[in-house]
Structure formats: C-alpha cells, structure tokens
C-alpha positions in Angstrom: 119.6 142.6 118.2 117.8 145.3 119.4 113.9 145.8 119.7 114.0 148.3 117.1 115.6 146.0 114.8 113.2 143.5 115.4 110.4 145.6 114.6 112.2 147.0 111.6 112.0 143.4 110.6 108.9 142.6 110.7 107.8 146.3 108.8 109.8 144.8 106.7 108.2 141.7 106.0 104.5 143.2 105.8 106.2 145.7 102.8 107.3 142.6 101.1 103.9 140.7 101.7 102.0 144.3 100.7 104.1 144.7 97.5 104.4 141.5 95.7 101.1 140.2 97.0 100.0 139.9 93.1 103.0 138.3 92.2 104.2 136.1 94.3 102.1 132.7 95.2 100.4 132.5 98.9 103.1 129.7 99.2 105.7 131.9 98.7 104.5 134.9 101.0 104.2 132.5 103.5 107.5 130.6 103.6 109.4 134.7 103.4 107.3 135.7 106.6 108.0 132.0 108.0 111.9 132.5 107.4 111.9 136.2 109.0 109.9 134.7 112.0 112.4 132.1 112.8 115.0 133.9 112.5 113.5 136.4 114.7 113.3 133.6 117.4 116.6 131.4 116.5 118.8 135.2 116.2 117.7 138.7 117.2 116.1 138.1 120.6 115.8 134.7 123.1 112.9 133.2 124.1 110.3 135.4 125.8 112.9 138.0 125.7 111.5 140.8 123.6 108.2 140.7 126.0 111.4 141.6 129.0 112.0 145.1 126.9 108.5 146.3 126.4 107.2 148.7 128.8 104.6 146.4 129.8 107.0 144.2 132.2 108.2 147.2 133.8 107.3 146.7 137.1 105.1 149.9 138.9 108.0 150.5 141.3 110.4 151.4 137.9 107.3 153.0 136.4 107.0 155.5 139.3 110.9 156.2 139.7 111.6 153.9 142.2 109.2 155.5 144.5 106.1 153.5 144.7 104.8 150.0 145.5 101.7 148.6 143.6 98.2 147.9 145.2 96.8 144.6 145.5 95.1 144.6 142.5 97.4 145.9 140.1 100.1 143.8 142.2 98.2 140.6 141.1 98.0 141.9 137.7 101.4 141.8 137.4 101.5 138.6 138.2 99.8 137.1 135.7 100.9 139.5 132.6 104.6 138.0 134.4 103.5 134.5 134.2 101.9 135.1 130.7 105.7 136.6 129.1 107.5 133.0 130.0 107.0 129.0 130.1 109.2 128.6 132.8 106.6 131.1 135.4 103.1 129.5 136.6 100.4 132.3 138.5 98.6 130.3 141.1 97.2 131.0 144.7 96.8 129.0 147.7 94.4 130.3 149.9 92.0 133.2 150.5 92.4 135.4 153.4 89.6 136.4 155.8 88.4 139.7 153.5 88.4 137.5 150.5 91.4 137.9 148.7 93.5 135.4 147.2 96.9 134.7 148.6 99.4 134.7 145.5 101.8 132.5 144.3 104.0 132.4 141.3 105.9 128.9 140.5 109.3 129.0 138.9 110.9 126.9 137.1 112.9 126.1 133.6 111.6 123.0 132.6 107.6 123.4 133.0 107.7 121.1 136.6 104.8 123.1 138.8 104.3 120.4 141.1 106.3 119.5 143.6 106.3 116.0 142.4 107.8 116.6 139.2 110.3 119.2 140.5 111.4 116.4 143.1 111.4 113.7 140.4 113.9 115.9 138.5 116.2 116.8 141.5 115.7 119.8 142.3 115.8 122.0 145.5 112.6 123.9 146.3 113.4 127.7 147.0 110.5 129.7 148.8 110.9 133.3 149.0 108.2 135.2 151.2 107.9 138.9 150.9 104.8 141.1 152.6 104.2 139.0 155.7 104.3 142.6 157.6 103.0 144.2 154.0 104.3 148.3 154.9 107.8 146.5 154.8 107.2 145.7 151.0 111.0 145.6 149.7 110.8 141.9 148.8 108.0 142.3 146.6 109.2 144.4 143.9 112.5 143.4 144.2 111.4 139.6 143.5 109.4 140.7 140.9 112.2 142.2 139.1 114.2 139.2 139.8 112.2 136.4 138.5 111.7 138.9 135.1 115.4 138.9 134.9 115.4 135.3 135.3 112.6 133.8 133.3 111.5 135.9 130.9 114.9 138.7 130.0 117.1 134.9 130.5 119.8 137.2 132.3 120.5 134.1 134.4 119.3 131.1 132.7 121.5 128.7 134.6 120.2 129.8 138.1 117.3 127.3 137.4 119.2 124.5 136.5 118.7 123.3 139.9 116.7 125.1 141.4 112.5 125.6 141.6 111.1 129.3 143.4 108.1 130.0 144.9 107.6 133.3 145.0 105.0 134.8 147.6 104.7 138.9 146.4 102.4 139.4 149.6 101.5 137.6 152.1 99.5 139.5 154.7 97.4 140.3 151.6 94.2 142.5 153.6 97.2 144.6 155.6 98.3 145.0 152.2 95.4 146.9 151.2 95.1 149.0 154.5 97.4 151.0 152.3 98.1 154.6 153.5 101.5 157.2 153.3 101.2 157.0 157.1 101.6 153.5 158.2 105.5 153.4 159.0 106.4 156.0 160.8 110.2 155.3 161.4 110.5 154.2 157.2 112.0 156.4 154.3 108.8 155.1 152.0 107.4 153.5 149.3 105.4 156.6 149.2 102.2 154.7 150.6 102.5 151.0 151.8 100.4 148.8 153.7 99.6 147.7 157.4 101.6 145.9 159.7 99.1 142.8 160.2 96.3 141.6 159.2 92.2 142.6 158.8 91.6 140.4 162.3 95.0 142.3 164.2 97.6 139.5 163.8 100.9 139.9 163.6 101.4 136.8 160.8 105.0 136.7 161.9 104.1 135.4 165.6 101.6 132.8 164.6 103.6 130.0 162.8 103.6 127.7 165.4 99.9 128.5 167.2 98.3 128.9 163.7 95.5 131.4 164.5 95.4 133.0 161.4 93.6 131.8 158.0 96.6 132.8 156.4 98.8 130.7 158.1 96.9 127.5 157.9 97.2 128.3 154.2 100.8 128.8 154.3 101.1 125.8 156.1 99.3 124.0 153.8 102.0 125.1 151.3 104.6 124.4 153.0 103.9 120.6 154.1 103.0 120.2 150.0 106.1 121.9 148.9 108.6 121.0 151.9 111.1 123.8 150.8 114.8 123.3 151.6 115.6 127.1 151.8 113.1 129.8 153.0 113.7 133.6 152.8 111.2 136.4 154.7 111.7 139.9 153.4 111.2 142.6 156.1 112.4 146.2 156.9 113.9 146.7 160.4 113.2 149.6 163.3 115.3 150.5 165.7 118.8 152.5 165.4 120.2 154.6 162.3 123.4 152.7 160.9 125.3 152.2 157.6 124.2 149.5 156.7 121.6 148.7 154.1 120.9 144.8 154.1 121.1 142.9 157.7 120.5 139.5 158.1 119.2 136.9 160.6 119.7 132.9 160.0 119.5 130.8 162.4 123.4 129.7 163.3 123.3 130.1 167.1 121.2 127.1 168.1 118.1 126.8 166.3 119.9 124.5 163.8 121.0 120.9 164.0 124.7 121.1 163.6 125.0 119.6 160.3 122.8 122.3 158.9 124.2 125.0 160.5 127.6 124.3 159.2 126.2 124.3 156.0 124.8 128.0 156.4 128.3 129.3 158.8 130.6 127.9 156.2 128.9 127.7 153.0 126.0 130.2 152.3 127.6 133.0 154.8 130.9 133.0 153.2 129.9 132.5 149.8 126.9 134.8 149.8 128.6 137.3 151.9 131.7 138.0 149.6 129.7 138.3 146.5 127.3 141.0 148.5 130.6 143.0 148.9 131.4 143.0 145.2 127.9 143.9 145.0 128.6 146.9 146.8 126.6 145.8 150.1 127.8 145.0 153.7 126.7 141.4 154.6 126.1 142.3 158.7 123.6 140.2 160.5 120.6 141.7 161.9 121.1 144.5 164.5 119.8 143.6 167.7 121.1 146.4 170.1 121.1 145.8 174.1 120.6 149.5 174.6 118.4 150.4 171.8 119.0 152.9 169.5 122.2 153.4 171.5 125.4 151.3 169.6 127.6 151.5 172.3 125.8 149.2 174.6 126.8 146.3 172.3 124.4 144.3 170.1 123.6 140.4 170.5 121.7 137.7 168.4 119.2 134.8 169.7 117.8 131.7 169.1 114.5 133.0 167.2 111.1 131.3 168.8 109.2 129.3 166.5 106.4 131.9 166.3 108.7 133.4 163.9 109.4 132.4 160.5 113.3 131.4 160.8 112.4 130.0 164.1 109.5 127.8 162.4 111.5 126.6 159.4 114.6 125.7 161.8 112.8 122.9 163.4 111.9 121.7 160.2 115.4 121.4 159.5 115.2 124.0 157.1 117.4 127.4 156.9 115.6 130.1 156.8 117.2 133.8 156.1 115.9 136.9 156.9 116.6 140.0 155.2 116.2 143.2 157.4 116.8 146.4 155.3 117.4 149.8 156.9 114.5 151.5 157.2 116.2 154.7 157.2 117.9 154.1 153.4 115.6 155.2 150.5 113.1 152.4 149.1 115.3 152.7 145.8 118.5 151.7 147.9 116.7 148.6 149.7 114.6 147.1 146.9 118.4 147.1 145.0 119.9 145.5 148.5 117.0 143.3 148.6 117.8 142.0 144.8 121.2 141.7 145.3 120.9 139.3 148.2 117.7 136.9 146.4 120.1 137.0 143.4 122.9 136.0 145.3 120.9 133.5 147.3 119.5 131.9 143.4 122.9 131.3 142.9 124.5 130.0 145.5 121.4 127.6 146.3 121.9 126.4 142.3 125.8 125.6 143.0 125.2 123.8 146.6 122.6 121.9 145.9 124.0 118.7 146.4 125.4 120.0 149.3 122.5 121.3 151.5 120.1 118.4 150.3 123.0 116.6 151.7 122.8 118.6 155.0 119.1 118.2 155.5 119.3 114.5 154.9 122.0 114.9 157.5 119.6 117.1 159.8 116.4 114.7 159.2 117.7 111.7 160.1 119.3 113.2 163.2 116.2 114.8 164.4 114.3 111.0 163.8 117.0 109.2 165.7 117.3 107.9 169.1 120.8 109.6 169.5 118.5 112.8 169.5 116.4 111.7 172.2 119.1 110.6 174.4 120.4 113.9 176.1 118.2 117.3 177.1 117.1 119.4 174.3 117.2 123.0 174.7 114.2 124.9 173.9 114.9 128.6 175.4 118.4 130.6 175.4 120.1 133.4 176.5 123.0 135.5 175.3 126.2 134.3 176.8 127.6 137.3 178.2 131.5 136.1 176.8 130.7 137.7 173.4 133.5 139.0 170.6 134.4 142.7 170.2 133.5 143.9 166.4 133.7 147.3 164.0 129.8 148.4 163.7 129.5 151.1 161.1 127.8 153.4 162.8 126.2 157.1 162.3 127.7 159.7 164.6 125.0 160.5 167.1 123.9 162.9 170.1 122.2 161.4 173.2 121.2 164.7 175.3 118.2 165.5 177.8 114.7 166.0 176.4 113.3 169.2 177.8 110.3 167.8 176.6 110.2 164.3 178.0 112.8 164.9 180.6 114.3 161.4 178.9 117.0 160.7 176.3 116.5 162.3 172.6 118.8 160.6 170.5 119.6 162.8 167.3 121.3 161.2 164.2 123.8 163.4 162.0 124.3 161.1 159.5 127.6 161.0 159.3 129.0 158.0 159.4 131.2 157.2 162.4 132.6 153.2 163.3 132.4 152.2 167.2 133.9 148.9 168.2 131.3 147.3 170.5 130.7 143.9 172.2 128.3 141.5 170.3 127.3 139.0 172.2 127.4 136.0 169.1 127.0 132.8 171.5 123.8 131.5 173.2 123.5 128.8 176.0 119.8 127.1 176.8 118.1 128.3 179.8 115.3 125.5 179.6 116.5 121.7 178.4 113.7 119.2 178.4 114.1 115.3 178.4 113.0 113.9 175.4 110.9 111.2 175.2 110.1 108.4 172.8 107.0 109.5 172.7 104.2 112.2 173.7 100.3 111.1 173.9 97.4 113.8 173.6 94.1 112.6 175.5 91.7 112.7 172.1 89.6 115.7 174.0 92.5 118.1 173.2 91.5 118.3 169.2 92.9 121.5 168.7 96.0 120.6 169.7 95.9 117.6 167.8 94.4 119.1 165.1 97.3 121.5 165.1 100.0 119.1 165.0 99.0 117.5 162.4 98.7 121.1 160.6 102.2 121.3 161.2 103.0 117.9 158.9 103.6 115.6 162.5 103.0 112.4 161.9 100.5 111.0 164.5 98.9 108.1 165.0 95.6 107.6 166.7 94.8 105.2 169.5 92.2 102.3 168.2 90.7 101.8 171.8 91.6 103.2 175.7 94.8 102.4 176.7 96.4 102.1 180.4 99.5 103.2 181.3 102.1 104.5 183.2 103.3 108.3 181.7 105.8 110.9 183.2 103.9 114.4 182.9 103.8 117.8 185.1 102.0 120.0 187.5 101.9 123.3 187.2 102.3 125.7 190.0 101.8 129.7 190.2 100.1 129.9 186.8 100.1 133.9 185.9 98.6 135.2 182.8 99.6 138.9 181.7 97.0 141.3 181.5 97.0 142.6 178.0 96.6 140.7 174.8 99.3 139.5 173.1 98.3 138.2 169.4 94.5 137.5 170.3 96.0 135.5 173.4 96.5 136.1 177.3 100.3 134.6 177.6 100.9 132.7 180.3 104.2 131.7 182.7 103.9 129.1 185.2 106.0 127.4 187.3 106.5 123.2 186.4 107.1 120.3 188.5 107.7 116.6 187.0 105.0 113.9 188.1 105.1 110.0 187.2 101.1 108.6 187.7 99.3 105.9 186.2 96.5 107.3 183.6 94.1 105.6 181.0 94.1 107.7 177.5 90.5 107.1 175.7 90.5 105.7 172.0 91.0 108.6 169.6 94.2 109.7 171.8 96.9 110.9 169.7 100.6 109.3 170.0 103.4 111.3 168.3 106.2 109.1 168.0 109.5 110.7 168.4 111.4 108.8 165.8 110.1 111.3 163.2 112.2 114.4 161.4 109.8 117.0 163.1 110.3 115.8 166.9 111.3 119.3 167.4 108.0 120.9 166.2 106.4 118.1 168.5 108.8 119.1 171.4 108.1 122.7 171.0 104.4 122.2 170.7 104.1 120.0 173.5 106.9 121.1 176.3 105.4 123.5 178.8 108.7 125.3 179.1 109.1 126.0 175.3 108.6 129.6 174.7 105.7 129.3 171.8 104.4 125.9 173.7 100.7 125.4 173.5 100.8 125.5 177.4 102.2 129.3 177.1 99.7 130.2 174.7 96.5 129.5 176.7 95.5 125.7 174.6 95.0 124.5 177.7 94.0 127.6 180.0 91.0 125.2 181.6 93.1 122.7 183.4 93.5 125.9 185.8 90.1 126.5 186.3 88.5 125.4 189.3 84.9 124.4 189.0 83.9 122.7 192.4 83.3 124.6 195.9 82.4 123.7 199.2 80.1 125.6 201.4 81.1 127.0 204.7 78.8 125.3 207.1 79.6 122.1 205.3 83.6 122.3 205.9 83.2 124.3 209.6 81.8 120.4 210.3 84.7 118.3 208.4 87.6 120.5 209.2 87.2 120.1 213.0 86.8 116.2 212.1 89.5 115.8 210.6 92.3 118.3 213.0 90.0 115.4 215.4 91.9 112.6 213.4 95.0 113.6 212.0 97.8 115.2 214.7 99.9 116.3 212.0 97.5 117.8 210.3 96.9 119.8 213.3 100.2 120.5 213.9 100.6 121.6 209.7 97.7 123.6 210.4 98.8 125.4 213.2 102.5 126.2 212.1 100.3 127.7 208.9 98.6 130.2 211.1 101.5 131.1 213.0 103.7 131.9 209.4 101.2 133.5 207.6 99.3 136.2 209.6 97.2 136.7 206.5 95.9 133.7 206.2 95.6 133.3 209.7 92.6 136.2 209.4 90.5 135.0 206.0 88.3 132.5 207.3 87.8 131.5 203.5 91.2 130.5 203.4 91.5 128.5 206.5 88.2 126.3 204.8 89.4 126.3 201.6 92.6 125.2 203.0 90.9 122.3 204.6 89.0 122.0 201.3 92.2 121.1 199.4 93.2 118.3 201.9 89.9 116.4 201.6 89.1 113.7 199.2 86.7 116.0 197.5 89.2 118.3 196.2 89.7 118.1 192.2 93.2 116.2 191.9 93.1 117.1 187.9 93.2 120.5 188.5 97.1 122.4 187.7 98.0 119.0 186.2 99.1 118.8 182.4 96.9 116.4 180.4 100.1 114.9 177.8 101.9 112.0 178.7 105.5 111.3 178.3 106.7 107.9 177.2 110.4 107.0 177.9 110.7 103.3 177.0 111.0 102.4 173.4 108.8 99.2 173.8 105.8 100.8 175.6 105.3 103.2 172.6 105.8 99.9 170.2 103.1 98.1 171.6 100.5 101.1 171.0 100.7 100.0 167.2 
C-alpha cells in the first residue's frame, strides 16, 4: 500500500474517533484505532518501512540531485535519524580523532546482535565496509548510506542479513573530512565540495596501518581486533588515466593471500560478484595500474599491496580485503551508483558463501599458525613478472603531442571511447624471502615496538626474568635515509647481512611465538627487508647512531702501537691507502679507521636488536 493510503487511513480513523466520540464507549474507540493500527503494521507497509518513504531518510546526496556530499555534522546526523528508523541499525563511535571528533560507526544487523559476541554466537560473518579514509574520495559514504536504508529500514533485501553483520564506517579520516572545500581534487568530476586527502596532523591514514602513527588508526585497530571482520571493503576514487570504466578493483589475489583464501576470492567472489556487476550494467576490471602513466599502451600491471595499506594490512590477517577505485573522471552520480552496485553485490554474495569463506579463513589461520608455514622462505616484497597476459582495455581515444609550454608530453583525452589490447603484467614473483623462525624476541627497551605489536592483536608473551641465549639476527650495512618526509617519517634502505651471536635478553623482553595466525603481521613487523618493517620506518633509527669518539692525539699513540704489533694489519692498512686515494688524504679517516679496529669501538652499533629463534624447543623452554 502506498503512503498516501496509509495516511488516508489513519484520517480516517481520527474522523471516526471525532464523530462518534459521544456515542461510542472509550473501549470501543480504542479497539477501532487498535484494529486500523495493526493492520497498518501486519498489511499496508513492513516494518520500519513507511519511515524508508518520507523525505526525512533521503539522504543529502538525493536531496541535492546527486550533486553533493554532507558535512560532518549533518553526515552524523544522518546517522542517527538512520539508526533511529530500524531495530536491525545501532549508531555508535569508536574513537575521537585528534580535533575532537568522533569516529562513526553504525552496526548492522537483523536480529538486534551489536556485539561481536552475540553476532559470533549466532554464526555469522562480520562484514566491515570503510568509506572516507582519503575523505575528498567520498563515494562510499553516500552510497553505503543508501544501501543500509534499502536494507534495514525499506527491507528491499531482508535476506542479505541472514548471515551476515556490517559495520559501516561513513568517514573515516573524519577532520580531512571537514577541511571541506570545491578545490580539494583537482583531477575529480565532484561532489561539488568534498574533503581533504588526510588528516589535521598530514597523514595519509591509508599508509599507516601497519606503523600506527595516527590516533585514528589505533582506534581502528582497536575495532578491528574487537570485531575480527572476515571481509573488509575501502572505498576510494582513483587518479591517473581517463578510461571507460567506472568501478575498478584491487583484492589481493597475487600473493598477499594464503592460497586457500585466495582461491576463495579468484574463484568465488570474482566470478560471482563480477557477472552480476555486468547485469548491473558495470565492467568488473581490476584497478588500473599503468606502467606508463596516463599512457594505455605501455601495458598496466598489479602488485602485492604493502601492509601500510588497507588490503595489504587485512591480507596478513587472513582477511580479503577489496578495494573499490571509481573513475574519477565519471560524474559523482555515476560512481556513488557503481559504488552501490558493487557493496550490494558484495552483501550478497558474502550472505550465500558464508560457510565457504569462514571455511577458507579457518583454512588460512591454521596455515599461518603451523610449522608447515615456517618451514620454507616467506616472501615479503615482489615484483611484476615481466611474462604477463595480453587483454582488451577499454580505453578513451587520446593524443600524446609536444607541450610548447613544458616542452614535455600533453596528453589530451577525446572522450571517445577507443579499445587497445595491451600487456598486463597479472603475475608477481618475491624479490625478498626471509627464513622464518619459530620465534622472534624484542629486548623489553624497544616498547614501541612491542607496544605496537600487541596493537596489532599478536600474541606475545613477556620474559619473567633475563634470559641467555644463542639468536640468529643481522647487521646492517650502508644505512641511507631519504631526505624528504614521507608520512611524518625519514624512510630508510639499508643493506643486511645474517649474524649468529650469543646475547642475554633482560626480563620484560617480548617473545612472539610463531605458531600463531598473525606470524605474518609479526614477520612484516619485525623483518628488516619487509617493505613497511619497523627497521624501514626509522623504530629503530638509534642503533645507527654513533655516540663515542676518540681524540686525535690519543689514537696518533695507539695506531702506531698496534701497525707495531700486528703485520697484517699493517699490510691491510697499507693496501687501504694505496686503493683509496681519498682516504689515503683525510687524516680523520686514517684514525678513525684505526678507531674501528680497537677494542674501544662500539660493537652494538649497525647491529639489529631482535633475535631469531629457529629450534622449536629453545622457544618452549622460555614458558
């Protein structure tokens, strides 16, 4: 029945209540406008429908046209006028960002389970969807919005909840939200304003899941060890070239995955997800990474995402991850729809497969914890192979001529569409494999490190008193950090060399046992050659520093003592001189030279403070 109905109704009843109020009994009155009532409920509208068709659930993007994206404020507003039209929605926040705002959360679910120990207790998989972690690429927002109305409160797909439970994040990056401006994406076809990349203190929130520098993210992370979510979904915008495409996608199928979980995604949520995108009327194209940006015709490849980015970070917690990329270029109408499609699509299949990916990630979990895991080198950096596949890539028919003003290439898009068959280079092969070991130990003077891990839900267990032992580790040689600041950080390469040495680890140390589900987090946290390793991000910049120095007249004394008592030293020291002219002429360098060979030089310095334990009893016997 129609709203208008409805309302006729009830006129209806208040006529009849109005006219026969002197001769009808209050007992009668009541039990007509009881009767109407129910069948009000029971007939003309579902539950919590009739608040679906007021104008008051409309979200602002349909109020303005399909033009504009809601502030913070009237963004959280929604929220809670949402949460107030249906049982089966819960407003909550968890955590307050560095300007004071909250950090919203809405909680979905049919049968009233808000906690992630009744959801469990009933079954069900945890969905987390993220939008607003770069907040002027805002899609995600008002199309979940529209989405969980459809759902929850219109009923449009009642049985998408049977077993599943959503989070819904509307913004992340909630003060880059409010840094809210017509001007803030330059290569974007709107909203008509929209907010900031990153956040009040200049961080990118989608390179700091695995460092944790951000309030923000320790709240998310706080989340997501509560909630453990078995699918995750960023929504983002891309840059880069003009194509047809509207939706692109990134999920991590080319190594980031245990192989159990990634044959879930290839054959299972790809296929499935990807035909009924078509019927929608959207390609299903994974995320356009072009070797000779903007230029097509150089080919495109995928990677392994790093887990300072979200798909990265929820890969090594054996968690898919997808990530939705619409095309900047379409209108904000045509990717909030994409957007839609794809989280509608995603509700469903996730409520079909169930069984199947909780299957997958037991699958995945107990891989990770095993000592079939441990037992051949892990890769923790790739490259594209350079094999690849030859594909169609819808395309837009392009110019690439001379800039007389740059004297460079000025690309200039037509618009017309135009398909070029390119190499995509689909495969990846590791660059960096590790050893695993059955353990890692963490002297207990490395707290944020420790602290961090833990952050991260690794289990670790601390050292009761000091402990002596025999650990494989590294020294670092060559240690260069770049110039400019990447995320609040100086990154830093270094060259690594494996060491054996006998060390004693002070009560308080921290052990992280490898037979644990989130070994990789551990491995990526703790291997100097990982890409987002705590070594590359300066946690442990002081083991470089060198705090000790020996005075001139003090080593013109020893050095000629010592070329007195060592002939191969004399001879090393000469063939020195005769190789390297330079040296040969800085008289500080010939001492400190000297310096480095005596007993006084600081043997801790360029060495890595972690252990690595390789033999299963050792780490049993630190219980």
């Amino acid at each position: 029945m129609q709203k208008r109905s409805a309302v006729g109704l009830l006129l209806f009843a208040t006529n009849v209540a109005t006219r026969f109020r002197r001769t009808l009994t209050p007992v009668t009155l009541r039990s007509i406008v009881l009767a109407i009532a129910t069948f009000l409920v029971t007939t003309a509208l579902p539950p919590d429908a009739a608040l679906a068709q007021d104008d008051e659930l409309l979200t602002d993007y349909e109020k303005s046209g399909y033009k504009a994206t809601p502030r913070y404020e009237e963004t959280i507003d929604y929220c809670k006028r949402l949460a107030g039209a249906s049982r089966w929605l819960r407003y909550t926040t968890f955590g307050t960002s560095p300007q004071g705002r909250d950090l919203p959360l809405i909680i979905v679910d049919k049968h009233e389970n808000f906690t992630p120990k009744r959801v469990r207790g009933k079954g069900k998989i945890v969905l987390l969807i993220q939008a607003g972690i770069h907040s002027g690429e805002i899609d995600g927002k008002d199309a979940g919005f529209m989405l969980l109305r459809d759902i929850a409160v219109s009923r449009k797909y009642p049985g998408f909840l049977d077993h599943v439970a959503i989070l819904f994040i509307p913004i992340f990056s909630v003060d880059g939200h409010e840094r809210f401006g017509p001007y803030n994406r330059i290569n974007q076809n709107g909203p008509e304003e929209m907010g900031w990349r990153v956040t009040a203190q200049n961080l990118n929130l989608n390179r700091d899941y695995l460092k944790v520098d951000s309030p923000e993210m320790r709240a998310w992370l706080e989340l997501w060890n509560e909630w453990r979510p078995d699918f995750f979904v960023d929504c983002h915008v891309t840059d880069g070239s003009d194509y047809q495409y509207v939706v692109t996608y990134g999920l991590e199928v080319y190594g980031g995955l245990t192989t159990a979980l990634s044959n879930w995604t290839k054959d299972v949520y790809i296929k499935d997800v990807g035909k009924n995108m078509a019927v929608s009327g959207f390609d299903f194209f994974p995320y356009v990474g072009l070797i000779e940006r903007p230029d097509p015709r150089g080919g495109m490849r995928s990677w392994v995402a790093s887990p300072r980015f979200s798909t990265g970070y929820t890969a090594i917690h054996n968690r898919p991850g997808l990530l939705i990329e619409t095309h900047m270029l379409k209108d904000y109408k045509t990717r909030v729809t994409g957007t839609y499609e794809l989280l509608r699509h995603t509700v469903d299949l996730l409520n079909r497969e169930h069984a199947g990916l909780k299957k997958a990630i037991e699958q995945a979990e107990r891989y990770t914890a095993s000592s079939e895991f441990r037992r051949k080198p892990f890769g923790v950096k790739y490259e594209p192979d350079p094999e690849g596949v030859d594909i169609d890539f819808k395309g837009i028919k392009f110019t690439a001529g001379k800039s007389d003003l740059t004297n460079g290439t000025w690309f200039k898009f037509s618009g017309e569409p135009e398909t070029f068959r390119i190499k995509w280079l689909n495969k990846q092969r590791p660059t960096v494999l590790v050893d695993l070991p059955e353990a890692y130990i963490v002297p207990v003077e490395w707290q944020a490190v420790i602290e961090r891990l833990e952050l991260h839900g690794v289990e670790v267990r601390r050292l009761k008193r000091p402990v002596t032992l025999t650990v494989d580790s590294y020294r670092f040689k060559n240690p260069k950090w770049k110039q400019q600041p990447f995320e609040g950080r100086h990154e830093l390469t270094v060259d690594v060399e494996p060491m054996q040495e006998e060390r004693t680890y002070p009560a308080g140390s921290a052990v992280i046992d490898m037979n644990q589900p989130l070994s990789q987090v551990a491995v990526h946290v703790l291997e100097p050659g990982a890409p987002d390793s705590y070594v590359h991000w300066g946690f442990f910049d002081t083991i470089f520093e060198r705090k000790e120095y020996a005075e001139s007249y003090v080593m013109e004394k020893m050095a000629r003592e010592m070329l007195a008592n060592d002939a191969a030293l004399r001879s090393e020291f000469e063939a020195k001189k005769d190789g390297d002219p330079e040296f040969a002429a800085d008289p500080r360098a010939i001492l400190d030279w000297f310096y480095r060979r005596t007993p006084y030089w600081d043997d801790r310095i360029n060495v890595y403070p972690v252990g690595k334990i390789f033999e299963r009893d050792r780490v049993n016997a630190l219980r």
